[in-house]
Structures are given as structure tokens and as C-alpha cells.
TIRO-2110 file (N, C-alpha, C; in Angstrom, 1 decimal):
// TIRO-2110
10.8, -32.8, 15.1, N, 1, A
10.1, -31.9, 15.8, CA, 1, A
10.5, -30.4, 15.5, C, 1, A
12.0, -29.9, 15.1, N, 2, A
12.3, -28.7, 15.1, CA, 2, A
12.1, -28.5, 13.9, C, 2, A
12.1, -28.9, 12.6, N, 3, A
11.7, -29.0, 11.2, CA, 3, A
9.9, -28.9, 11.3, C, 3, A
9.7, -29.4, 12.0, N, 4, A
8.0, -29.3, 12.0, CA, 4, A
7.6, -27.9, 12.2, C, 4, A
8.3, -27.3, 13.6, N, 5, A
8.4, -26.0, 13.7, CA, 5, A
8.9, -24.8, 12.9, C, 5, A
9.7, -25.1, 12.6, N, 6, A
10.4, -24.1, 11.5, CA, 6, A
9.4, -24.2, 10.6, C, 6, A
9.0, -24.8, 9.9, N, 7, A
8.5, -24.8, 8.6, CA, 7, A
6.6, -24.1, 9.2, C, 7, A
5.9, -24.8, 10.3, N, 8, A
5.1, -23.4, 11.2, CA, 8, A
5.2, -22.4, 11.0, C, 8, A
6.5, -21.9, 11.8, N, 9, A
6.6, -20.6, 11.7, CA, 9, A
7.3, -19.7, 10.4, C, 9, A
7.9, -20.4, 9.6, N, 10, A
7.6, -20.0, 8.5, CA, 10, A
6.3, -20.0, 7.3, C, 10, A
5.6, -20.3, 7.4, N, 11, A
4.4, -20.4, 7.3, CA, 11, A
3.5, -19.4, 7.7, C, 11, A
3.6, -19.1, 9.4, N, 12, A
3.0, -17.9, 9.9, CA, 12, A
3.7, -16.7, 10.0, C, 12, A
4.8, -16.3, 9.8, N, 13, A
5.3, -15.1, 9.0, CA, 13, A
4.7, -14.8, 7.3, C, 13, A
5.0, -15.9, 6.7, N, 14, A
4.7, -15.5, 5.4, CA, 14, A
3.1, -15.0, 5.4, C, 14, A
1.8, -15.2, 6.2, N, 15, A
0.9, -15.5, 5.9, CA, 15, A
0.5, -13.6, 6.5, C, 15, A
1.1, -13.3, 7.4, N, 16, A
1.3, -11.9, 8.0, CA, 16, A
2.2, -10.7, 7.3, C, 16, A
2.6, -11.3, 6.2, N, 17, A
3.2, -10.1, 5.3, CA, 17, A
2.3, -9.0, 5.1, C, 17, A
2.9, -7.8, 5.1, N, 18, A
2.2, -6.7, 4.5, CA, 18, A
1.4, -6.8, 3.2, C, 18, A
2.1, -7.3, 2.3, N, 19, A
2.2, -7.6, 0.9, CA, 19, A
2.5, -8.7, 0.5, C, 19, A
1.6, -10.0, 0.7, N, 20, A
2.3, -11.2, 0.9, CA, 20, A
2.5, -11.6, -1.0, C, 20, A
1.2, -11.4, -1.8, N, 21, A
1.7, -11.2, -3.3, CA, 21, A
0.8, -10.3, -3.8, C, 21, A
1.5, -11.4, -5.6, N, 22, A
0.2, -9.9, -6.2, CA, 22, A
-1.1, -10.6, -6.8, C, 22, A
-1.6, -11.6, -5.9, N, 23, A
-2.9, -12.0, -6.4, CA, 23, A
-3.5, -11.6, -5.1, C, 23, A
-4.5, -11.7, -5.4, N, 24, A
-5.9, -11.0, -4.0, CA, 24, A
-7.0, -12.1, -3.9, C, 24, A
-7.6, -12.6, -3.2, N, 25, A
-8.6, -13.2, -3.2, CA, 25, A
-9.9, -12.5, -2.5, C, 25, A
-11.4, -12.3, -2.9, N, 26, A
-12.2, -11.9, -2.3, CA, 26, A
-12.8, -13.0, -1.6, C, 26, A
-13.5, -12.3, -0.4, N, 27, A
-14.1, -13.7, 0.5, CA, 27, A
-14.7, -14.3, -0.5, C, 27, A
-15.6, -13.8, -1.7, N, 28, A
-16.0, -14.8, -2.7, CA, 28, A
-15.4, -15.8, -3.5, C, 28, A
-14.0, -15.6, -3.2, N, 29, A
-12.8, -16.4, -3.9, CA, 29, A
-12.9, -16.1, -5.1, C, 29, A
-13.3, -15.1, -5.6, N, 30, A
-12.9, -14.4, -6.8, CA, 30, A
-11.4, -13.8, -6.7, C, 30, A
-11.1, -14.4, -7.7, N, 31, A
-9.1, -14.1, -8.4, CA, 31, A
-9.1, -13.1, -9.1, C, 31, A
-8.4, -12.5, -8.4, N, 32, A
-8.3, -10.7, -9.6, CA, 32, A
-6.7, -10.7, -9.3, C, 32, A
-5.7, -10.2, -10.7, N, 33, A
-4.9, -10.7, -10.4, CA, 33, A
-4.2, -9.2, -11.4, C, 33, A
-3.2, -8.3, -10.5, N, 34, A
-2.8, -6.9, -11.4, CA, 34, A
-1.2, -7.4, -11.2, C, 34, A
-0.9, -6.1, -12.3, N, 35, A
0.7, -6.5, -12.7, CA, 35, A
1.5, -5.1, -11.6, C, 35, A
2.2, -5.0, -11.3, N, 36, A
2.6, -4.1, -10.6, CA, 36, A
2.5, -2.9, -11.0, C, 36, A
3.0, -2.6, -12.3, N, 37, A
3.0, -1.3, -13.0, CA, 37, A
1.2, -1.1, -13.0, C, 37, A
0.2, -2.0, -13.3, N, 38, A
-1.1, -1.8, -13.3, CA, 38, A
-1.5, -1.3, -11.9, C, 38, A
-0.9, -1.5, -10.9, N, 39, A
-1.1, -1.0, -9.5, CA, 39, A
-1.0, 0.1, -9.0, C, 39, A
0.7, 0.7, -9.8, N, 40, A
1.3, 1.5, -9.9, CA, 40, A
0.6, 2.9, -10.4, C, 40, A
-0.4, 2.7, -11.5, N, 41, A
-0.5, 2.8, -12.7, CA, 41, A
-2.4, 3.8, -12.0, C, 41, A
-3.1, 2.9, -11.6, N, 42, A
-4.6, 3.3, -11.0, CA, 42, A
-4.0, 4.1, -9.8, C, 42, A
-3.2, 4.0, -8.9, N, 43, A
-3.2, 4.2, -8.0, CA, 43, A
-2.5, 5.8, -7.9, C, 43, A
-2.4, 6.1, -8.8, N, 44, A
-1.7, 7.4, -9.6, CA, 44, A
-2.7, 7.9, -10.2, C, 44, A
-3.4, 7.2, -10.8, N, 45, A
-4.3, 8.2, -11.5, CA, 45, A
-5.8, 8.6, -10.8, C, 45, A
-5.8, 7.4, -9.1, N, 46, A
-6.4, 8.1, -8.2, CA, 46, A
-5.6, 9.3, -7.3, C, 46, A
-5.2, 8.8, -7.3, N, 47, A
-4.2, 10.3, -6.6, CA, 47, A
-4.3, 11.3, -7.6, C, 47, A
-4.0, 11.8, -8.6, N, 48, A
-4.0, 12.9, -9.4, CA, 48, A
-5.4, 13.8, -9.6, C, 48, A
-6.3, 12.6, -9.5, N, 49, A
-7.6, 12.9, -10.1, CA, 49, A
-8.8, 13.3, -8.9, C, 49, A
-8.5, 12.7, -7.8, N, 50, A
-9.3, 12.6, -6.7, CA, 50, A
-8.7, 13.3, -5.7, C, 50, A
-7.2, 13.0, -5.2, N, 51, A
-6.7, 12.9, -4.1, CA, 51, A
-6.3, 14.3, -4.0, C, 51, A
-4.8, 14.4, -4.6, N, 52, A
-4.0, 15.4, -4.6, CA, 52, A
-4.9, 16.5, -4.1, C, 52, A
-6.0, 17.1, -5.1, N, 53, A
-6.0, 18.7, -4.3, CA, 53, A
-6.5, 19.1, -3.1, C, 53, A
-6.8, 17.5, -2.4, N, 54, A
-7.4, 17.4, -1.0, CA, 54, A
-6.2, 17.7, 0.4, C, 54, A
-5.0, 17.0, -0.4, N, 55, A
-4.2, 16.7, 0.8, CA, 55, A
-2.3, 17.2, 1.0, C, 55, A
-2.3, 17.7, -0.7, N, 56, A
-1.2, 18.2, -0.7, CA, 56, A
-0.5, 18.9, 0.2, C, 56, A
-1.1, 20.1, 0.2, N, 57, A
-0.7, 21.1, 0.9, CA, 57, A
-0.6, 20.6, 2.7, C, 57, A
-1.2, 19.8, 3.2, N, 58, A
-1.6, 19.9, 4.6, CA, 58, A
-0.9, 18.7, 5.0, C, 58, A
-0.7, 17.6, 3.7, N, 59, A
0.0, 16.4, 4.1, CA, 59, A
1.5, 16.0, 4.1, C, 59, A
2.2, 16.3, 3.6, N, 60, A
3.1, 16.9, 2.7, CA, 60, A
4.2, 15.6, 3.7, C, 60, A
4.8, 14.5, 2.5, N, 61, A
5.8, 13.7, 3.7, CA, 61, A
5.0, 12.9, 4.3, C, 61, A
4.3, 13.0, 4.6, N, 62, A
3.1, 11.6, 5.3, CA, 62, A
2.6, 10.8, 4.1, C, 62, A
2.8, 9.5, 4.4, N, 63, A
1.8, 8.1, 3.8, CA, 63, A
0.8, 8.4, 3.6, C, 63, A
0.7, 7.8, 2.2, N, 64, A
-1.1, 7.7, 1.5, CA, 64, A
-1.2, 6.1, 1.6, C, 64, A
-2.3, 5.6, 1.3, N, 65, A
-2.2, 4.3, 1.3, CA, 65, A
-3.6, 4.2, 0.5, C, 65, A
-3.6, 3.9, -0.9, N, 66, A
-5.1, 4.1, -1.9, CA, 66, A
-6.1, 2.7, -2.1, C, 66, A
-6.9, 2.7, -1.6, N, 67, A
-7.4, 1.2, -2.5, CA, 67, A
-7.6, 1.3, -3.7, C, 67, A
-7.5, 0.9, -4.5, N, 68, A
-7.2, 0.8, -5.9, CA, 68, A
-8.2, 0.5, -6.5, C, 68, A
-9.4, -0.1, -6.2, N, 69, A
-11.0, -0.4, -6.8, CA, 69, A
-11.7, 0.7, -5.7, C, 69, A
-11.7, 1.4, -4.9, N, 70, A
-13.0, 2.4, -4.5, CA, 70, A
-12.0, 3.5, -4.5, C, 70, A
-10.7, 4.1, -4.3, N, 71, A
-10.4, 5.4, -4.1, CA, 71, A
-10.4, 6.1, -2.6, C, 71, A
-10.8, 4.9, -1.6, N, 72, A
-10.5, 5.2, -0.1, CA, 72, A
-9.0, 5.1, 0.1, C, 72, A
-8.8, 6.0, 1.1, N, 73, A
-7.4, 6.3, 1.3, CA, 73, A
-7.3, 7.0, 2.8, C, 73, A
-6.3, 6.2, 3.2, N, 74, A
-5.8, 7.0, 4.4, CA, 74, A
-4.1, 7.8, 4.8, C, 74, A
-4.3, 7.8, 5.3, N, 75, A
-2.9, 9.2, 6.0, CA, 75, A
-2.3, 8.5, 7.2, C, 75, A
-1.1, 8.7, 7.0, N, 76, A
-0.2, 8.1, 8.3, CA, 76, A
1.0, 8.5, 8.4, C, 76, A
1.7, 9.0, 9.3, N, 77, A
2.9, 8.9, 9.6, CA, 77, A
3.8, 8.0, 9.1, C, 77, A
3.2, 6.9, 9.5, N, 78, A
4.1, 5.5, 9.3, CA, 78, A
3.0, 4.7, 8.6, C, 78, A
3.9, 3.5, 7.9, N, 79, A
3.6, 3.2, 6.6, CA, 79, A
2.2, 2.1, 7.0, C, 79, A
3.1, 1.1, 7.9, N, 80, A
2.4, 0.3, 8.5, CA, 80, A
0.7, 0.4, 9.3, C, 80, A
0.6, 1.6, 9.9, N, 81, A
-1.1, 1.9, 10.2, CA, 81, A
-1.7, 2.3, 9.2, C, 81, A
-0.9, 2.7, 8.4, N, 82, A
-2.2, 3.7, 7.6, CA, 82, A
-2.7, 2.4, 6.6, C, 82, A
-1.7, 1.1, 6.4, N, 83, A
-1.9, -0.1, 6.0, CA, 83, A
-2.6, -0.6, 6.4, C, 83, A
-2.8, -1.0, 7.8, N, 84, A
-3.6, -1.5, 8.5, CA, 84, A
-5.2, -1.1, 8.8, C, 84, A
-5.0, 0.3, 9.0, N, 85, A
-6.7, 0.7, 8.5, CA, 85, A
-7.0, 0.5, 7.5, C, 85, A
-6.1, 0.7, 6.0, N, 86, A
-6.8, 0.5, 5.2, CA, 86, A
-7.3, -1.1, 4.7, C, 86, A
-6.4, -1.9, 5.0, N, 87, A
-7.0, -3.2, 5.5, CA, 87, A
-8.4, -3.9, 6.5, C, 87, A
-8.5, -3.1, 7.1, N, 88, A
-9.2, -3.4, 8.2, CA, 88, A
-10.9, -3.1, 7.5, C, 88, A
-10.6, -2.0, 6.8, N, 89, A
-11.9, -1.4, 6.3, CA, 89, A
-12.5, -2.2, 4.7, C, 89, A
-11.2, -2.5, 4.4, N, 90, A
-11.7, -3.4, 2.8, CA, 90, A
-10.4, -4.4, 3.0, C, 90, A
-10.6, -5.6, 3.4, N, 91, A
-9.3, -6.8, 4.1, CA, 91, A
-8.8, -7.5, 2.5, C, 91, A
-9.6, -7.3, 1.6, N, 92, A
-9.3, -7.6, 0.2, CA, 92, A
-8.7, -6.6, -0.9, C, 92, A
-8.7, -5.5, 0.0, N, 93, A
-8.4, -4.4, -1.2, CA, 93, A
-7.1, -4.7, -1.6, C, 93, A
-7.1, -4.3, -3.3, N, 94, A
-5.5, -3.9, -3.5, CA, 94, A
-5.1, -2.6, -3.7, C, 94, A
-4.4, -2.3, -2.6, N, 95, A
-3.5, -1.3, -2.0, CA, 95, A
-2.6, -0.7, -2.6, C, 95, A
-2.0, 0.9, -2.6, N, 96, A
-1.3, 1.3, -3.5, CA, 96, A
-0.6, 2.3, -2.5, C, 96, A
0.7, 2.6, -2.0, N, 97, A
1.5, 3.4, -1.0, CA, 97, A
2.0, 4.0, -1.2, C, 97, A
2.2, 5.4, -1.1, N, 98, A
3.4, 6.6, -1.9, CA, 98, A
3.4, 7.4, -0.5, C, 98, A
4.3, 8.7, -0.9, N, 99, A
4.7, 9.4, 0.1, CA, 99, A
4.4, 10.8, -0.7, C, 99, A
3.4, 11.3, 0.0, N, 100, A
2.6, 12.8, -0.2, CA, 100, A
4.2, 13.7, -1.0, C, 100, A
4.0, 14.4, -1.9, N, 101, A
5.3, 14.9, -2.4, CA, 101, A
6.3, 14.7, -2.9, C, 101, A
6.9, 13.3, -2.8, N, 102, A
8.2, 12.8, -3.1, CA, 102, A
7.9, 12.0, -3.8, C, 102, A
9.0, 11.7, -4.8, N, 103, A
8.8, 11.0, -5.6, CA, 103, A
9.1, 9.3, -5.3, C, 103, A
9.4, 9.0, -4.2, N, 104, A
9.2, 7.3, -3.8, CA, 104, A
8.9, 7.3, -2.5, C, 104, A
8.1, 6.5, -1.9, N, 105, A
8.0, 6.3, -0.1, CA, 105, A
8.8, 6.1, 0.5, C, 105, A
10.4, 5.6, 0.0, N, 106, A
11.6, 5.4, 0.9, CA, 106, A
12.6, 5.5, 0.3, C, 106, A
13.8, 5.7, 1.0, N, 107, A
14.9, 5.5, 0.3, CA, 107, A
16.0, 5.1, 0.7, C, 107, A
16.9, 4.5, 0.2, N, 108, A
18.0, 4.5, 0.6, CA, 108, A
19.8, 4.8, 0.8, C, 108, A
19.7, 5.4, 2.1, N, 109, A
21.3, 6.2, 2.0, CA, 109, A
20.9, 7.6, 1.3, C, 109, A
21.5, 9.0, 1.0, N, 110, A
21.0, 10.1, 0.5, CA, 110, A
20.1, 10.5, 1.1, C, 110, A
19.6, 11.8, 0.3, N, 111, A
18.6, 12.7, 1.0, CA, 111, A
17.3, 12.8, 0.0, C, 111, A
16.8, 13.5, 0.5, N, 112, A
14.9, 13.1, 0.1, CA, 112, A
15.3, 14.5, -1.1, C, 112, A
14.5, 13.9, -2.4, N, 113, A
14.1, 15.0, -3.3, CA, 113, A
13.2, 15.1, -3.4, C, 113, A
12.4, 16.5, -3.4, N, 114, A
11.1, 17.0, -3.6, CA, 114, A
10.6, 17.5, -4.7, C, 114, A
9.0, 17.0, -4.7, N, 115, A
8.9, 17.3, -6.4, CA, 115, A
8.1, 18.7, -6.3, C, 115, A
8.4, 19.2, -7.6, N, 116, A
8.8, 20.8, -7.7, CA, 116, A
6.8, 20.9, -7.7, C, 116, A
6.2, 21.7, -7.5, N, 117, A
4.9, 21.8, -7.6, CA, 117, A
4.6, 22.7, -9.3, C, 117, A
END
């Protein structure tokens, strides 16, 4: 019985990850399948191309969160809603996360470096 359980609820954690992997399925069960750097990679060149001269200045330190096939994007304080909206609005999108200005969304131990404009 407790093996039955455990292996449940691991199951229903894994299935509630943010980022459970790096394959996506559309409700059509179409497999589209990117490499990280390829994620890394669009999701940068939406931001540079589209985003940036919209939100730099006003966003500055706050979460982006990009879909990576339309170029919708939202703003958040915290990492996790602005994830969630953008989930909510395309539940298949693949998602791309940075932090307005700095050069990674987190860090650890040390202090935040800012990139020079």
C-alpha cells in the first residue's frame, strides 16, 4: 500500500513540473522536440527583435516569460505567474524565461550584474 502511494505521488509531482522536459506535445499529439540552446537561442532573438525596445526601460529586473513559436510574452515579478499565464493562454507553448537586464534569471550566492546598455 505505501509503495503504491509513493510511486502516485511521485507521479503527480513529476506531471506538475514547471518544465517537466524538453519534448512538448500539441493536443494534436504532434512531437516537436528543441535542444536547449535552440530554445535559448529563438527566445533571444525574440527578445532582441520584438521585445526589448518595448520593455526595457520600464521593466528592468522583472521576468519575461516568451513563447517561442508566436512571440507572446508576459511580465512578472515572480517567475512562476508569469509562467502560468503564459501557460494558460497557449498550455503547449514552448517557453523561454530571462530576467529583463541581467544576464541570467537567478543566481546563486553573490550579487546581480547588470548589463551595460
Amino acid at each position: 500500500m505505501l509503495k503504491a502511494a509513493k510511486s502516485l505521488v511521485m507521479a503527480s509531482s513529476e506531471s506538475h513540473r514547471v518544465f517537466p522536459t524538453r519534448y512538448w506535445e500539441s493536443k494534436t499529439k504532434e512531437r516537436r522536440r528543441y535542444s536547449k540552446e535552440e530554445i535559448a537561442r529563438r527566445g533571444q532573438e525574440w527578445y532582441e527583435r520584438e521585445i526589448h525596445p518595448k520593455v526595457e526601460a520600464s521593466s528592468r529586473g522583472k521576468i519575461l516569460v516568451i513563447d517561442n513559436e508566436t512571440g507572446a510574452y508576459e511580465i512578472d515579478d515572480d517567475h512562476v505567474a508569469a509562467n502560468h499565464r503564459a501557460r494558460a493562454k497557449h498550455p503547449d507553448a514552448v517557453l523561454y524565461g530571462m530576467r529583463i537586464g541581467y544576464p541570467t534569471l537567478g543566481k546563486l550566492g553573490g550579487g546581480w550584474r547588470t548589463v551595460q546598455p
